[in-house]
C-alpha positions in Angstrom: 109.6 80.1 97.5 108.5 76.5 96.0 105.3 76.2 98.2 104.8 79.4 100.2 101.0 80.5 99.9 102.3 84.4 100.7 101.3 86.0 98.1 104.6 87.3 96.7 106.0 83.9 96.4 102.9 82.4 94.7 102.9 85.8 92.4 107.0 85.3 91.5 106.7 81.4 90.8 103.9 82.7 88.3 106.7 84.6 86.7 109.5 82.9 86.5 107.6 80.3 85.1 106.3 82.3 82.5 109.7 83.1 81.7 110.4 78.8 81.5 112.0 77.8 84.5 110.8 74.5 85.9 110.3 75.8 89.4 110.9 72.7 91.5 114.8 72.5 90.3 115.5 76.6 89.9 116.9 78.4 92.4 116.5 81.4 93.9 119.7 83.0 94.9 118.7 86.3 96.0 115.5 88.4 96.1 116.2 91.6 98.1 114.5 94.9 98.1 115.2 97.7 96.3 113.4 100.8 97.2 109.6 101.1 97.8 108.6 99.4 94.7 110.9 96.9 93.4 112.8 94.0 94.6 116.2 92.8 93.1 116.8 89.0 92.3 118.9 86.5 91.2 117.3 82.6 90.1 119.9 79.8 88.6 117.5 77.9 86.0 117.9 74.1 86.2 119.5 74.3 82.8 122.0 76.3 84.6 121.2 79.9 83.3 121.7 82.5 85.5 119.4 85.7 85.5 119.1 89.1 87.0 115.7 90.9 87.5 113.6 93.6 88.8 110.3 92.6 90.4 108.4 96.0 90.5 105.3 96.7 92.8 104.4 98.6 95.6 106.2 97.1 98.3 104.4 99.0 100.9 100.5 99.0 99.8 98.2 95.9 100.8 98.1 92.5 98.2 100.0 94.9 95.7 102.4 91.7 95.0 99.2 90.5 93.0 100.2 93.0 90.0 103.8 92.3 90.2 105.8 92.2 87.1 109.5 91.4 85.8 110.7 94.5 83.9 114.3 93.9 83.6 115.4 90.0 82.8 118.9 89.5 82.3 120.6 86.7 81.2 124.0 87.3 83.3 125.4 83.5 82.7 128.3 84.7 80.5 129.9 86.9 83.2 128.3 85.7 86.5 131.5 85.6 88.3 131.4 89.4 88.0 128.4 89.7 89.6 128.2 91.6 93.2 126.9 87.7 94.7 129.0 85.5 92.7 129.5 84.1 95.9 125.8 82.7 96.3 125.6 82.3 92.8 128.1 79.7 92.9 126.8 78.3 95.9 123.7 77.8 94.1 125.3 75.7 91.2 126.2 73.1 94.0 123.2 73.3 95.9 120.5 73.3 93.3 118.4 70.0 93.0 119.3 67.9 90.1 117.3 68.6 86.7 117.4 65.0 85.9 117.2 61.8 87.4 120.7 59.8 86.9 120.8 55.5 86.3 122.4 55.9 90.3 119.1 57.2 91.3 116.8 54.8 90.4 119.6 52.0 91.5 119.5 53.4 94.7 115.6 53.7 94.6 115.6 49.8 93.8 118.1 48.4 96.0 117.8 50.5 99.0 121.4 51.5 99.0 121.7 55.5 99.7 
């Protein structure tokens, strides 16, 4: 998702970071779809919010990914572990790429150690 040039990909990172994620440390946990014109997805922000949406368009007609759009966002962090892919969810908390560097990073970065 972080570099694709399809056009879905480039269309969703759009979105998501109209919606505030920084998209080099968010996750995508799931992005499946859902019937001709929508796709169902999960992203894990890098402040560690966790979100359920609908990204609605018509699946099946040429470059239609261009007028994509997010009509249901919602935040699910309070009750995640409910969730149908809590399993990948969590997956994705241990996974995701640090939001910040740490004073162990850099050390690393100046001593070579790592």
């Amino acid at each position: 998702m972080r570099a694709s040039r399809f056009g879905l990909w480039a269309r969703l990172r759009h979105l998501l970071a109209e919606r505030g994620l920084t998209l080099s440390t968010a996750v995508l946990v799931h992005l499946f779809p859902d019937g001709p014109e929508a796709e169902t997805g999960v992203v894990l922000s890098d402040g560690g919010r966790v979100y359920a949406f609908d990204l609605v368009y018509h699946r099946m007609r040429e470059e239609s990914e261009r007028g994509a759009v997010i009509e249901r966002w919602q935040d699910i962090t309070g009750h995640w572990q409910a969730h149908p892919l809590r399993s990948e969810i969590a997956d994705a908390y241990v996974w995701r790429p640090p939001a910040r560097r740490t004073y162990l990073d850099r050390a690393e970065e100046t001593t070579g150690v790592g």
